[in-house]
LUMKOLVEX-152071 format. One line per field, with one value per residue (C-alpha): residue in one letter; residue number from 1; x, y, z. Coordinates in steps of 0.2 Angstrom, whole numbers. Layout:
type = (A	...)
seq = (NUM	...)
c1 = (X	...)
c2 = (Y	...)
c3 = (Z	...)
***
This chain:
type = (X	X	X	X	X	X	X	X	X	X	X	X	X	X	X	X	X	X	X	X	X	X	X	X	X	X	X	X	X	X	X	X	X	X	X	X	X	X	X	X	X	X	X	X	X	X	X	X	X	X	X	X	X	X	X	X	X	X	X	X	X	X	X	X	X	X	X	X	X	X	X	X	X	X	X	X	X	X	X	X	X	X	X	X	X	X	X	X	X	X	X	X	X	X	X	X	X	X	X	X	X	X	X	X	X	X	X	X	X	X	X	X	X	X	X	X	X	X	X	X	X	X	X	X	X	X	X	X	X	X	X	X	X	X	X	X	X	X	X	X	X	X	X	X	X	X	X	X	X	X	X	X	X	X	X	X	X	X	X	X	X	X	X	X	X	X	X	X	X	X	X	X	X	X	X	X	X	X	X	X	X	X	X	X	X	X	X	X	X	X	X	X	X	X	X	X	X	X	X	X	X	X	X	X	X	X	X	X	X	X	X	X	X	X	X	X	X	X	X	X	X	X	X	X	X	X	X	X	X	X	X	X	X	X	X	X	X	X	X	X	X	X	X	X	X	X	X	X	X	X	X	X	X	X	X	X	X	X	X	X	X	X	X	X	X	X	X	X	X	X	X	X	X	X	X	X	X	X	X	X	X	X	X	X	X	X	X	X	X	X	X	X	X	X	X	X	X	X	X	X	X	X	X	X	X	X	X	X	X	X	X	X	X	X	X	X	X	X	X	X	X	X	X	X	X	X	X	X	X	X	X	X	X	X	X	X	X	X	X	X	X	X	X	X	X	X	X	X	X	X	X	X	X	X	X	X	X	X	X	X	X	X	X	X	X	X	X	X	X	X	X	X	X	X	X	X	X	X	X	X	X	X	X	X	X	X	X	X	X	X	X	X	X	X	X	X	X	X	X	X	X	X	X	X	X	X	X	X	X	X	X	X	X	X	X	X	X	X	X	X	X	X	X	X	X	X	X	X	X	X	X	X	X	X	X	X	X	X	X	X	X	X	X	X	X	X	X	X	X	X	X	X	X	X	X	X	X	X	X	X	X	X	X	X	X	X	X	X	X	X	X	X	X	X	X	X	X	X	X	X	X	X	X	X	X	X	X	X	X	X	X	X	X	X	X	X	X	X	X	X	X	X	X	X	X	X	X	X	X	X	X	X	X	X	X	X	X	X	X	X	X	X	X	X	X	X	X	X	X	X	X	X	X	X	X	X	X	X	X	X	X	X	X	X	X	X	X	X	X	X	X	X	X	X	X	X	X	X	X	X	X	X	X	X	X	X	X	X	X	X	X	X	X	X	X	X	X	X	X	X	X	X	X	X	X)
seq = (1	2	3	4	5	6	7	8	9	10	11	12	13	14	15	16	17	18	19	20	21	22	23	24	25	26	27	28	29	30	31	32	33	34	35	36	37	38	39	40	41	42	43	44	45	46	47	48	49	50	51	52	53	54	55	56	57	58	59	60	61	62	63	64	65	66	67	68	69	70	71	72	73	74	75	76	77	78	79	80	81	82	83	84	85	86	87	88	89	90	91	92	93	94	95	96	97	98	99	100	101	102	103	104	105	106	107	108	109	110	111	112	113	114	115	116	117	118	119	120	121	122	123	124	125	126	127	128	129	130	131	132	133	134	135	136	137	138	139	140	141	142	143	144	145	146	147	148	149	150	151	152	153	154	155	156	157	158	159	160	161	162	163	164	165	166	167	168	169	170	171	172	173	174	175	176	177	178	179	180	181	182	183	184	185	186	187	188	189	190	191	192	193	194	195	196	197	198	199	200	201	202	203	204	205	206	207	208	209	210	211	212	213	214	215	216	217	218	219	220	221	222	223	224	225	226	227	228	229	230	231	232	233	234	235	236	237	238	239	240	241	242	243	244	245	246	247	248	249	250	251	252	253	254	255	256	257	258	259	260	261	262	263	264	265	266	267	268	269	270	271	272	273	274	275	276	277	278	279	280	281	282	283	284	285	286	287	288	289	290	291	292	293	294	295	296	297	298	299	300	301	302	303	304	305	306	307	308	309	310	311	312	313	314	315	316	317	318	319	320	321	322	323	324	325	326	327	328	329	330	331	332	333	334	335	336	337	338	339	340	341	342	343	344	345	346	347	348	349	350	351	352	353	354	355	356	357	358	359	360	361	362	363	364	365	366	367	368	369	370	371	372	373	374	375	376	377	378	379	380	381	382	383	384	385	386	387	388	389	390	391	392	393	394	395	396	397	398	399	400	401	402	403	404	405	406	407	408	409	410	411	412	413	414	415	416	417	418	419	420	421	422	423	424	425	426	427	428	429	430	431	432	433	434	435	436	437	438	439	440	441	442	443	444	445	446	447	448	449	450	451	452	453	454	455	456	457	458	459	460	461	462	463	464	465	466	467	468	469	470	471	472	473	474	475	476	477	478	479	480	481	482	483	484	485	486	487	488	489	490	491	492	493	494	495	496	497	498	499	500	501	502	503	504	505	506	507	508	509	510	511	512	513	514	515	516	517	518	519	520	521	522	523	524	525	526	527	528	529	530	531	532	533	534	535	536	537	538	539	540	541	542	543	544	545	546	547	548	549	550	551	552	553	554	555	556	557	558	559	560	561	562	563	564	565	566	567	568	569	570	571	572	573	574	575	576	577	578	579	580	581	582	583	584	585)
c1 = (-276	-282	-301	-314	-326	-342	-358	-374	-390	-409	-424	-412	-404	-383	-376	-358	-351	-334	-327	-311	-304	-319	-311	-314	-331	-340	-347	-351	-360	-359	-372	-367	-380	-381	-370	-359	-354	-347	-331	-334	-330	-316	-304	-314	-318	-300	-297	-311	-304	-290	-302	-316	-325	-330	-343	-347	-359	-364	-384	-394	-391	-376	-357	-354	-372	-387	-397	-417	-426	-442	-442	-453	-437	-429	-443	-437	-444	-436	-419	-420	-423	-405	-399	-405	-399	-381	-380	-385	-372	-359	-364	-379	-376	-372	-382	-372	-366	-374	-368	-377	-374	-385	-398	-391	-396	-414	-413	-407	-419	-433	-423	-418	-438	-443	-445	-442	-424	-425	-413	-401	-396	-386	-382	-386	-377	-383	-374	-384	-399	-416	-431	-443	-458	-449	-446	-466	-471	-457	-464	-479	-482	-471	-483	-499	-488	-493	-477	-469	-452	-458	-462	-446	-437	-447	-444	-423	-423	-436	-422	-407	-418	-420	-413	-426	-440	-426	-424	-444	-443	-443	-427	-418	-406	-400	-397	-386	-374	-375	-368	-352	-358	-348	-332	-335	-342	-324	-322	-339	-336	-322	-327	-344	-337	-318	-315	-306	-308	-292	-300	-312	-329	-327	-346	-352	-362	-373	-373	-378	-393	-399	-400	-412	-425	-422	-431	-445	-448	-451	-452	-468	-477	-467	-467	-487	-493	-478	-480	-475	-458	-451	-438	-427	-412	-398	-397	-378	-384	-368	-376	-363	-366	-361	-369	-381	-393	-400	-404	-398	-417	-424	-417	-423	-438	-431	-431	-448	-447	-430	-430	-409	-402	-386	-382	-368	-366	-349	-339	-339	-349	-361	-349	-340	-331	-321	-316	-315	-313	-305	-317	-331	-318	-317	-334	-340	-328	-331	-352	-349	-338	-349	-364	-353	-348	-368	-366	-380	-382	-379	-361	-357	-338	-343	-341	-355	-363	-367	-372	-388	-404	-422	-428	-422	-412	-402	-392	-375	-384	-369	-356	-342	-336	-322	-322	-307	-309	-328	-329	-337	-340	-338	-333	-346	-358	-351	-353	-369	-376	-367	-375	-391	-390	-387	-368	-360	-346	-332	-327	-311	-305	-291	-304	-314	-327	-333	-330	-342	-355	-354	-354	-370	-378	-374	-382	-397	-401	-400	-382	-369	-357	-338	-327	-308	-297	-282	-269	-271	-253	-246	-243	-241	-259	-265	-255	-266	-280	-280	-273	-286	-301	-292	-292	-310	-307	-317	-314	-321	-331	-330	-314	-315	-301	-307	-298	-287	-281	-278	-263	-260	-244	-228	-217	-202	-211	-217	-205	-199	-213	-227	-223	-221	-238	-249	-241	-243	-262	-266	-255	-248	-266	-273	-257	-257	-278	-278	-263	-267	-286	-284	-275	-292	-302	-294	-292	-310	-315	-330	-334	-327	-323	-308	-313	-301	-306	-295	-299	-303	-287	-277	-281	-272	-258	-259	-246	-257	-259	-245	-242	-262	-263	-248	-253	-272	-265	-252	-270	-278	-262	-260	-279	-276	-263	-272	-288	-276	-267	-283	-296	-290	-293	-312	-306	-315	-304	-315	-306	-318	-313	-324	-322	-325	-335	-341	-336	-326	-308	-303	-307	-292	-279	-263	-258	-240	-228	-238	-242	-255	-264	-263	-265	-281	-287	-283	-293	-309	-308	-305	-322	-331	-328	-330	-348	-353	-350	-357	-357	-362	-354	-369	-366	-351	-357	-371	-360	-347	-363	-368	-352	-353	-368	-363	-348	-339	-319	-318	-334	-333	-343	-345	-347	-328	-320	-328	-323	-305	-304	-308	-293	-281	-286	-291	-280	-266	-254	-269	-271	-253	-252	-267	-260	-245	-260	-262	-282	-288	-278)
c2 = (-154	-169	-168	-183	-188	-200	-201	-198	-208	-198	-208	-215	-200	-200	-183	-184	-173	-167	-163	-158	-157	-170	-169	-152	-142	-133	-140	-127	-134	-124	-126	-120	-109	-111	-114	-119	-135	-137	-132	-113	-117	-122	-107	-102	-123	-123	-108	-111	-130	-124	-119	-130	-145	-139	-148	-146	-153	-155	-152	-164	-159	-153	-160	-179	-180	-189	-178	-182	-182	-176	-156	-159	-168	-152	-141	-135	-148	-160	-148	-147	-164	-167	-153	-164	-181	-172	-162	-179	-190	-176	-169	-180	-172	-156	-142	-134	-119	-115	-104	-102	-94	-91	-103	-113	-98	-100	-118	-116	-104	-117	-127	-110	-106	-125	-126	-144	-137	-126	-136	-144	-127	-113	-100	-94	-84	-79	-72	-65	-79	-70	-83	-85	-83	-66	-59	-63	-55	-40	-38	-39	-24	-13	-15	-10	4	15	25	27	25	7	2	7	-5	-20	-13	-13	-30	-38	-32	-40	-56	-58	-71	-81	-77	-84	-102	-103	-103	-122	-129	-111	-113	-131	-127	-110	-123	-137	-125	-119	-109	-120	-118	-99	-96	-95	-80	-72	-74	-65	-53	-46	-52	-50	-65	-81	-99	-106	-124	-126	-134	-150	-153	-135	-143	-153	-139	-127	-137	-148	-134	-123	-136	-127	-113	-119	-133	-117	-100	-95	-105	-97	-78	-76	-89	-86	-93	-85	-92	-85	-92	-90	-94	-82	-73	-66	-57	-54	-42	-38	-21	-24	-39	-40	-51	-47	-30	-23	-17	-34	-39	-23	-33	-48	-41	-46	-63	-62	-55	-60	-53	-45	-36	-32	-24	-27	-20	-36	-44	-58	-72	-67	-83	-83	-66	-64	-80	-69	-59	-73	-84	-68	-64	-81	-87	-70	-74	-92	-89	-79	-88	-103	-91	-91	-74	-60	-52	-35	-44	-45	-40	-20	-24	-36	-27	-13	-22	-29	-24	-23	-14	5	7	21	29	24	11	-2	9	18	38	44	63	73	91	85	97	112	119	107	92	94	97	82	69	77	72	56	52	57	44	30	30	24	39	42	59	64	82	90	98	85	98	102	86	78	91	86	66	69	78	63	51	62	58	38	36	24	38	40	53	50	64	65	77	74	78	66	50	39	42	38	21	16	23	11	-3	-1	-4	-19	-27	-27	-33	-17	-4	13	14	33	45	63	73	90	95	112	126	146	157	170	184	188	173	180	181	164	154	133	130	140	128	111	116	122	108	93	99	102	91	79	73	69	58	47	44	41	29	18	20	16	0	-4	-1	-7	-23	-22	-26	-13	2	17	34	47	64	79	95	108	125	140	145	131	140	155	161	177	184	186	167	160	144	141	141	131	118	118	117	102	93	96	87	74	70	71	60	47	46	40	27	21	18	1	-3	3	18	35	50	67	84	99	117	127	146	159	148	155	140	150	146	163	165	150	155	160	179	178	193	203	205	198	215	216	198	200	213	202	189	200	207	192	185	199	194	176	183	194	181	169	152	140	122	116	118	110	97	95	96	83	70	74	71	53	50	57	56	71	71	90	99	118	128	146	158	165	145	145	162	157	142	150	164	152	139	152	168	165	180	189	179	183	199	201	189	204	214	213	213	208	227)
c3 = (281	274	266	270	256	261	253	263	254	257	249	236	233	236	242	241	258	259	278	287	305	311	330	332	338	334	316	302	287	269	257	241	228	208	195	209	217	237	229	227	247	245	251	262	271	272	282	295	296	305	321	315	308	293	281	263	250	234	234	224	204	208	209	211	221	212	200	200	183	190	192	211	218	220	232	245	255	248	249	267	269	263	273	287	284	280	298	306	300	302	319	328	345	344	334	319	311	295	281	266	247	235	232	247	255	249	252	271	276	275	288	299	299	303	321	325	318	329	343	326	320	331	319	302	292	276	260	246	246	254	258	246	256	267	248	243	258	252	233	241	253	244	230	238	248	236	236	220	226	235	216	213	223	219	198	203	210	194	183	192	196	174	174	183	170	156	167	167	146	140	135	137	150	146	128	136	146	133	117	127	142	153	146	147	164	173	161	162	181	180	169	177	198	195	203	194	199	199	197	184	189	180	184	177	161	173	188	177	165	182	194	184	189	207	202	191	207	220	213	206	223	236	228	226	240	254	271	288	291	307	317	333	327	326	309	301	285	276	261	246	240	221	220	204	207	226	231	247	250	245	263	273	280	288	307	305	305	313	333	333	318	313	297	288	270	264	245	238	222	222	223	241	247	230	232	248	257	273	275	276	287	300	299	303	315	325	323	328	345	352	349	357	369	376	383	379	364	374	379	361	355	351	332	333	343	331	318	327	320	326	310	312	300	297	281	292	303	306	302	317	312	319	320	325	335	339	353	345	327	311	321	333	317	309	321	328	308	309	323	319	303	312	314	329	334	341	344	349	353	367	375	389	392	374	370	384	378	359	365	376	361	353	363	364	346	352	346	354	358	363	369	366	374	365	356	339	335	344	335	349	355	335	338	354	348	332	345	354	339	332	350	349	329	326	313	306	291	289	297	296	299	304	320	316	322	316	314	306	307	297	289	297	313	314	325	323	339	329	314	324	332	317	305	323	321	301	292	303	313	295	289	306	306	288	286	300	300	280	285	293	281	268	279	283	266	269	258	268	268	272	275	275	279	272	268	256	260	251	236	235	242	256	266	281	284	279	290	291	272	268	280	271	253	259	267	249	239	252	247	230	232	243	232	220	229	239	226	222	241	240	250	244	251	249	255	261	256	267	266	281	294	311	320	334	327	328	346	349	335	336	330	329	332	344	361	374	370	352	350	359	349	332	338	339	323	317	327	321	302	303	312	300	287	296	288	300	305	302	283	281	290	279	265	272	272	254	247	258	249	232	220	221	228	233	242	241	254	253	243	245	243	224	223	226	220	202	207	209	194	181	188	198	194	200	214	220	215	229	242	243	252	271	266	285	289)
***
């Protein structure tokens, strides 16, 4: 696709604009951030140029556009200024598309929040550049919050905002880019980012010594006397959650000053159109339809959707759960903490009843909640079920495979349909959720999270439980294994070991090798221990979420799963020796 070069002239200043695919609507408009020129764009213009009219620019001090001597020629004012000669010439009748990075970020949310821009500007979508003035206000109540952790936030974004103090020293940044900082930025970048340009700035000397007058022209004015800037426009806030320099909490306050705003915090470093142009191009291009669409933002496709916000933010606000066997004990538990955290859920369970209960428990607690009645052993309804989610270009940030099912009885008594059944339900429901939900995620380019829960019972051997613990011990490796081959994808997979939990699993297993009346009987002993025991769902549950939030891969709970767990690591003879006892009697 062939790239159009013209140069747009504002009070003497030339902008050089690069555009492509001008006969196509709508127009989206990049403004680049510092050290960069329009070309950090560049993978991700040209991808969005196959639907669109995309338009890039080089920002005054930067690229082939003019660069001021005087430091007061880069305010903001003067920045938005150019913003709107640019969209102007490139769109004069129709409003634009704006996406920002960075300091063009900065930049564009003085135009966003002018309201004779009001009519020129359709959407906005934001990566990793706050507004001055929202971040004064930011620094500025947390301050005088009085709470220690407030302080905290404002002391964790000072240190990754450093840099900023060091631009403010005379002669400091310059002499940086003029002794060889240049030549090694492509490094550093992909050093700290892990991302590569694979064309070299040629302008990166005069970007990097000219735009630092960008920050000594606005900063110190805009953080201790900030304005109100409000505005009506539509607000994407794409927020990277390893990125070094901006905060995710720095942005937590902008449904203030922003009714019509959608967030979404995504695994990726500070500079995200380098690497991850897709994302930027799906997430843009699924922002811009639907704003061109003029529908409601209640008609929004269901991914959007829950990514709105109107301030009440959750821990797992913006994120789906899947929970499988959500009808009643753990699952219920899990998706009912899920939930109450903010989560959007899908539950999915056999049973229609239970599951109904769990889902209106759900939306009790204000969650958007789903029932999904299937058998979760039957790979076909997976295949739909993940069908169906990518339709609506929607994915889950957190799976948990939970559903299960007991037996216990002889080995020699335990027939090929007892073993198709117990392995469709343990083993074979975690590979088909995981291996095409991972697809998802890993597509997604979200942080997300696998959950299996296995059991105490993968630790040891017993001759009791023979296809129930074999089925458990094969979910634990399969985890292992996953954790392994998924970590490059920014997949965490966690496996759960609880040990004798009273969530009612007894009253539904399977006692192979006896009859209806003994079978029966079985099944209330069984209940009878699980109740004096009497570890509640709940528990796991709340383990499940710690280890979300936390770093560990294996979650032990009860008493009895630490206890066999150190068995079968530190004394397994031992352990087998005892699994030739029929210990349940």
């Amino acid at each position: 696709m062939n790239e159009i070069n013209r140069t747009i002239t504002v009070n003497g200043v030339n902008l050089h604009v690069r555009e492509w695919n001008p006969e196509a609507q709508p127009t989206i408009v990049m403004v680049h951030g510092y050290p960069d020129s329009s070309h950090v764009w560049d993978a991700t213009a040209k991808l969005l140029a196959e639907r669109f009219h995309v338009v890039v620019y080089d920002v005054r001090g930067a690229g082939e556009s003019d660069a001021p001597k005087h430091t007061k020629a880069y305010s903001l004012e003067h920045l938005a200024g150019d913003f709107r000669a640019v969209i102007n010439a490139v769109s004069p009748k129709r409003a634009v598309h704006l996406v920002a990075h960075d300091w063009g970020s900065i930049q564009s949310w003085e135009s966003v929040s002018d309201p004779a821009m009001a009519s020129r500007i359709a959407s906005y979508t934001s990566i990793s550049g706050p507004s001055l003035d929202h971040t004064g206000y930011w620094i500025g109540q947390r301050l005088k919050s009085g709470k220690p952790s407030e302080y905290h936030k404002v002391v964790n974004q000072l240190i990754h905002s450093w840099y900023i103090g060091a631009f403010h020293l005379p002669g400091f940044a310059p002499a940086l880019w003029n002794t060889g900082l240049d030549k090694l930025w492509p490094s550093i970048l992909e050093r700290v980012e892990g991302v590569g340009e694979t064309c070299p700035n040629p302008s990166q000397r005069k970007d990097g010594v000219t735009g630092v007058r960008l920050y000594r022209a606005n900063m110190s004015q805009r953080l201790t006397a900030p304005q109100e800037k409000r505005t009506t426009v539509p607000v994407q806030l794409i927020v990277p959650e390893r990125d070094k320099f901006v905060t995710v909490e720095l942005l937590d306050d902008l449904y203030k000053w922003v009714p019509r705003l959608w967030r979404e915090d995504v695994d990726a470093g500070h500079w995200l159109q380098v690497s991850h142009p897709q994302l930027v191009v799906d997430r843009v291009s699924r922002f811009v339809d639907f704003i061109e669409s003029g529908a409601d933002d209640n008609e929004a496709p269901v991914a959007l959707r829950r990514l709105q916000t109107d301030g009440q933010r959750k821990k797992y606000s913006g994120k789906l759960a899947l929970v499988t066997g959500a009808g009643n004990g753990i699952g219920r538990e899990t998706l009912l903490a899920l939930a109450e955290q903010g989560a959007d859920v899908i539950g999915i369970d056999i049973d229609p009843v239970a599951l109904d209960r769990s889902i209106e428990l759900a939306q009790l607690l204000g969650a958007n909640a789903q029932a999904h009645v299937m058998d979760v052993s039957d790979a076909a309804a997976w295949e739909a079920l993940a069908a169906e989610l990518e339709a609506n270009n929607d994915s889950p940030s957190i799976l948990v495979n939970n559903a299960g099912i007991g037996m216990a009885g002889p080995f020699l008594e335990t027939s090929a349909k007892d073993w198709e059944k117990i392995l469709g339900v343990n083993l074979w429901s975690v590979i088909h959720g995981s291996r095409l939900f991972g697809q998802q995620m890993a597509k997604a380019g979200r942080r997300a999270t696998i959950v299996n829960v296995a059991s105490a019972a993968a630790f040891t051997p017993t001759r009791t439980m023979t296809a129930y613990s074999t089925t458990k011990a094969a979910v634990r490796m399969l985890s292992d294994c996953m954790r392994a081959d998924l970590a490059d994808s920014g997949i965490r997979v966690i496996t759960v070991c609880p040990g004798i939990v009273n969530s009612g699993i007894t009253d539904r297993s399977n006692f192979v090798g006896q009859d209806e009346a003994g079978e029966s009987q079985k099944r209330a002993r069984a209940s009878a221990l699980y109740a004096r025991r009497n570890l509640s769902p709940k528990a796991v549950a709340s383990g499940i979420l710690d280890a979300i939030d936390g770093s560990n891969d294996e979650v032990l709970v009860g008493v009895e799963a630490y206890g066999l767990n150190w068995l079968g690591r530190f004394a397994p003879k031992l352990a087998r020796r005892i699994a030739r006892y029929d210990l349940a009697g």
